[in-house]
N, C-alpha and C positions, 0 to 999 in steps of 0.2 A: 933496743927500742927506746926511744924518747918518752918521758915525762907526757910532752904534749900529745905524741902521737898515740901512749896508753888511753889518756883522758878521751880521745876524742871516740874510743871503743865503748856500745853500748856496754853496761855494766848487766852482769849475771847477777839476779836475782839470788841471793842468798837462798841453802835449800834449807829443811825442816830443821830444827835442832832435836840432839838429841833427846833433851829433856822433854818435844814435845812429843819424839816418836813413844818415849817411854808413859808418856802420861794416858798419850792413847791406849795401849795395851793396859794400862792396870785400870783405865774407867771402864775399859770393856770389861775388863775381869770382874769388875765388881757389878755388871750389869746382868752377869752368867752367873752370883752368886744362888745360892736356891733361897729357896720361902724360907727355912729357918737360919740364913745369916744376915737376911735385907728384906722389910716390909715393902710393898707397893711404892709409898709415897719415896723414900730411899730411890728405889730404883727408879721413880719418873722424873728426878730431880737428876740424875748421872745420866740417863738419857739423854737429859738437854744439854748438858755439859757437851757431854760427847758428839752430839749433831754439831757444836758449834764448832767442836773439832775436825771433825769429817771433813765439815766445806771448803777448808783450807791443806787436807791431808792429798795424796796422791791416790790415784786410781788404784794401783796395789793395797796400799792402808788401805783402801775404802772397800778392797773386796776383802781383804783379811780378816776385817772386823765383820763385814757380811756371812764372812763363813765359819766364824768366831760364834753366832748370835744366833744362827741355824736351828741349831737344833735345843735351843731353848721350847719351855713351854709359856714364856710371857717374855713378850718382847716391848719395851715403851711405844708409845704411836707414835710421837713424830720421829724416833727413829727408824720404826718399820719405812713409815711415810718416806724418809728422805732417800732410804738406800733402796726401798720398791724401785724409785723412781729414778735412782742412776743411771748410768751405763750396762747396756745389759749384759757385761761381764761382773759387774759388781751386784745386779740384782738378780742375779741367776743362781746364788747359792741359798737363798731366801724362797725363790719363786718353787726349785726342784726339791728343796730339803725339808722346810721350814712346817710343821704341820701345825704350827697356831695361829698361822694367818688364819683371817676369817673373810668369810665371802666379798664384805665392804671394804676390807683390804685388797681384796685382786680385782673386782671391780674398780676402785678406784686407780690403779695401778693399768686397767686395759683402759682407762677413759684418758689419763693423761700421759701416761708416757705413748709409746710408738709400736710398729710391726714385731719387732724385733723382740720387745718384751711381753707383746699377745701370743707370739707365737710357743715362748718361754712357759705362759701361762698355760696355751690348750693343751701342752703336756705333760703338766701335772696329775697327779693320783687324784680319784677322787674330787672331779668338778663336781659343783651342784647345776643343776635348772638354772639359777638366775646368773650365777658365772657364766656358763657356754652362749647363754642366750645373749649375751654382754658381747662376748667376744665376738659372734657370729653377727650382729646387727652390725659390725662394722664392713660388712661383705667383702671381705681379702681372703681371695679364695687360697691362698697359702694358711691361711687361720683355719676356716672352716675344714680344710681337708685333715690339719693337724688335728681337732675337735672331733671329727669321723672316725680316725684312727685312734683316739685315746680309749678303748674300751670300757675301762673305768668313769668315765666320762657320763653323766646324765644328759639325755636331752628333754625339754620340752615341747609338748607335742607341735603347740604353732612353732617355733623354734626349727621344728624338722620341715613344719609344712613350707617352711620361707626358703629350707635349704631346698628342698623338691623344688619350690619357683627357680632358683637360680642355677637349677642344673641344667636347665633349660638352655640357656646362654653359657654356662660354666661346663659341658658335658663332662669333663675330663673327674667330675664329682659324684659321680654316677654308680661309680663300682663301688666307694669305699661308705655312697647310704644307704645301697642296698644293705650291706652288712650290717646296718644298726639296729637291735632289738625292736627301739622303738618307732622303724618306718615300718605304715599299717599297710595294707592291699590296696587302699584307697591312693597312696600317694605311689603307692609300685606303681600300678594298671596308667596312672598318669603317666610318669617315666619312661614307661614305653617306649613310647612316639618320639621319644629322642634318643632311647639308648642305643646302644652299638651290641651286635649281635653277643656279644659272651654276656651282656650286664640283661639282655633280653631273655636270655635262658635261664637266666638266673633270678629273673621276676615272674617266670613260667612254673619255677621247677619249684621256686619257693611258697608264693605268695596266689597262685590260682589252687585256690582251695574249693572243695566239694561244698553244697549244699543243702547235702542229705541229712543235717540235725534240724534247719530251716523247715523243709520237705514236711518232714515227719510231726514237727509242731504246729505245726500250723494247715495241713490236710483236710480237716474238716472246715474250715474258714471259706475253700472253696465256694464250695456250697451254699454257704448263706453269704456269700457274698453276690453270688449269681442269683440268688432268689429274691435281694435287693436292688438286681438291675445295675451292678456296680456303680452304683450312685455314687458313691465316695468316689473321687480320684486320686488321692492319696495312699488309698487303701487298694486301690487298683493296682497302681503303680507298685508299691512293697509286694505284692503279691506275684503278678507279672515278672519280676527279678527273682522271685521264688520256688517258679511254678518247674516240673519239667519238663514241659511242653515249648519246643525252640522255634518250630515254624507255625506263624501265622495262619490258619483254617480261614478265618474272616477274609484272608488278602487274598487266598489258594481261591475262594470262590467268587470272587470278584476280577481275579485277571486274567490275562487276555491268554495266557500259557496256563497247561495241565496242571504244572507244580513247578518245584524251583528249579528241579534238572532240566525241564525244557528252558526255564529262561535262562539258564547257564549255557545250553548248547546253543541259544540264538545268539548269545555274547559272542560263541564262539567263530558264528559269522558274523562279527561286527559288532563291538562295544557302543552303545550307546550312552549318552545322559539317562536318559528314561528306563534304558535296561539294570543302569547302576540303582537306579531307585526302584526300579521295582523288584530286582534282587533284595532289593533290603525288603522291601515289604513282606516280601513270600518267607525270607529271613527270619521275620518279626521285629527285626529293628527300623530303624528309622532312616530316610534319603541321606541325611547329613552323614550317618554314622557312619553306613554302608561305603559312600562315598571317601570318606578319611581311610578307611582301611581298602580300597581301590587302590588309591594312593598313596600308600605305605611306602616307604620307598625300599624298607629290607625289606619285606613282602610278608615276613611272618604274620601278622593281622590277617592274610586273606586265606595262611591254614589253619588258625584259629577258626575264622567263620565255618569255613569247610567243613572242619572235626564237631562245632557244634551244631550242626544243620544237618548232619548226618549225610551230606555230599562226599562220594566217594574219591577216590584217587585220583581218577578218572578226570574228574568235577573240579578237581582241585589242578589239573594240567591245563584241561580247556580255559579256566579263567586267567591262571599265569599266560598261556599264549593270547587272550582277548586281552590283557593288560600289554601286550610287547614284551615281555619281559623275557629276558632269555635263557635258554634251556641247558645251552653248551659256548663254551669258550672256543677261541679260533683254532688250538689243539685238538676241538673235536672231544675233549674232555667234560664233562659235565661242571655246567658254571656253579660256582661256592654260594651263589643268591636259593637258586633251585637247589640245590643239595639241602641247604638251611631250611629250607620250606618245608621239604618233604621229612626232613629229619623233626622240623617242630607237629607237623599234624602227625608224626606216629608215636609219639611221646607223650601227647594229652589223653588224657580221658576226656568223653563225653562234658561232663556233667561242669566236669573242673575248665576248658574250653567256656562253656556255655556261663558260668560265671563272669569270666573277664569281657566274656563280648555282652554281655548283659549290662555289665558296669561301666563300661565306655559307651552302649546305649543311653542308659540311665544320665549320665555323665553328658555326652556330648550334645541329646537333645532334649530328654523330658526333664531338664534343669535349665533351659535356656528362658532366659525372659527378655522382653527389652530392655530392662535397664543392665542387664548381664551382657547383652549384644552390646549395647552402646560400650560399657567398659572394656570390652574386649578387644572392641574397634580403635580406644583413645590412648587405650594402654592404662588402665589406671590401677594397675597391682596393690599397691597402693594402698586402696579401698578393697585387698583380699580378705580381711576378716567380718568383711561385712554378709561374707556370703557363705550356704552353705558346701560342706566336703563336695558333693556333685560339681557345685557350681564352678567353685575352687578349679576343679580338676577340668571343668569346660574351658575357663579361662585361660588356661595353661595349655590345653592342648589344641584350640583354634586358634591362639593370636596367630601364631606364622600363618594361619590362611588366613589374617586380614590383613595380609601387607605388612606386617611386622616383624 
């Protein structure tokens, strides 16, 4: 090869010299030293040394000294800072190892670097509350499912309530927040309405709880609450989700059918609007409520009602045929919708039933307001902490029926 023709070849950057691979290794070493061979100030000054090294060292140095610094119990800031925020092969020995970062460290590490390194972080030991709630405000539902699964993992309650909002849209999130300590009944009984039948069983089996320590306290309150004309409506309300009385007496004597089994068998010739509502009334619950669980589309909601209203089997067949819903597959085999049906009303109890259909009453209509209406019409989630857990749970479970 020619003089000329070498010259006109870009030229290869010279790599690291040795003396500085080596300079790297012994400022780290003296950065691992312990509290009695190197004060603070000692080690915040070789820190800096060393970050100025780094910047020009190769991705390998840069994780070696990563996984050099680990397992330290004091690390300098701006070298935590620089190698937090590297590549997430070089900040990964830091992120899964390192137990002296502190919250404002991983925090600042899910604000500015990427997915990649959130995801790094929702699997470490021992999150706090303000870490996960960090992580999860970024709604990448590969983060939050990671955060669901880290059992170690703390959540915050609004934290949990925002994930509940997006499992809405996010279904596939469903199983792994049932599992979480800290989702209440309040945000199960919501989930419902979107879950897929195992994560449905599972909000049945778990979280519809009895209300026989309620019952029991509060017994005598009946009473002087009837003797004041239930004046209060607020005190009505708590009470009425307490009581264990499931059907309506006031509605029984005011409508056009004996009780609820007759208006079940007029359903059974012919569903109507008016029949859905006055099903709910004889119910005790409300036209809206009645009407969402009509419309269920896995149909468990309509043998919850059944098992809490004391409608028999029977009652519970008539209404699936007045819904169309079908009984058997073209095999002639019994369809997997109606098998689920029948297998959830002989699995509740009374009482534990009459909970969850209480709380989706409470929920879908004695928490509606208009300004609740309007936001649930515009979409304004947004504005969820403005409202209360009921309300919360309205909003989430009507927008799909406003067009949403």
């Amino acid at each position: 090869m020619s003089i000329s023709a070498a010259s006109s070849e870009p030229e290869t950057p010279p790599g690291p010299s040795k003396a500085r691979q080596t300079l790297l290794r012994r400022l780290a070493d003296v950065v691992c030293l312990p509290a009695s061979r190197i004060n603070a100030f000692e080690r915040s000054v070789t820190g800096d040394l060393l970050v100025e090294l780094l910047r020009q060292a190769s991705t390998e140095e840069r994780r070696r000294v990563a996984a050099r610094l680990a397992p330290l119990a004091e690390i300098p800031d701006s070298l935590a800072r620089l190698l937090l925020r590297d590549e997430p092969s070089v900040a990964a020995p830091l992120i899964e190892q390192c137990a002296s970062l502190t919250d404002v460290d991983l925090i600042g590490c899910a604000r500015d670097a990427g997915i990649e390194h959130r995801l790094l972080i929702a699997e470490r030991r021992g999150l706090s509350e303000v870490v996960t709630e960090t992580l999860l405000s970024f709604g990448e539902e590969a983060v939050i499912e990671a955060v669901l699964k880290n059992s170690s993992a703390r959540l915050a309650q609004s934290a949990v309530e925002g994930v509940v909002a997006m499992s809405r849209r996010s279904r596939g999130l469903c199983a792994s927040l049932l599992r979480r300590p800290e989702l209440r009944p309040s945000g199960a009984y919501v989930m419902f309405w979107w879950c897929g039948p195992d994560e449905r069983r599972i909000v049945l089996q778990r979280f519809a709880v009895s209300r026989e320590v309620l019952q029991d306290s509060v017994e005598d309150l009946f009473a002087q609450a009837a003797a004041e004309g239930w004046a209060d409506p607020v005190t009505r309300k708590a009470l009425q989700f307490i009581e264990r009385r499931q059907r309506n007496r006031a509605a029984i004597d005011k409508s056009p059918y004996s009780g609820l089994e007759a208006a079940v068998a007029a359903a059974g010739q012919g569903m109507t609007r008016e029949l859905v509502g006055e099903i709910g009334y004889l119910s005790g619950i409300k036209p809206l409520t009645s009407a969402k669980i009509m419309g269920d589309a896995g149909g468990e909601a309509l043998a919850i009602l059944c098992k809490a209203t004391g409608l028999s089997r029977l009652d519970l067949q008539t209404l699936w045929r007045a819904m169309r819903r079908p009984e058997a597959t073209a095999d002639g085999e019994i369809h997997p919708d109606w098998e689920r049906v029948q297998i959830t009303y002989e699995m509740l109890a009374v009482d534990r039933a009459q909970t969850v259909l209480r709380y989706w009453n409470w929920s879908l209509s004695s928490a509606l307001t208009p300004e609740l209406l309007r936001a649930i019409r515009e979409g304004e989630e947004d504005l969820v902490d403005e409202y209360s857990a009921p309300e919360r749970a309205a909003m989430l479970a009507l927008a799909e029926n406003f067009g949403r």
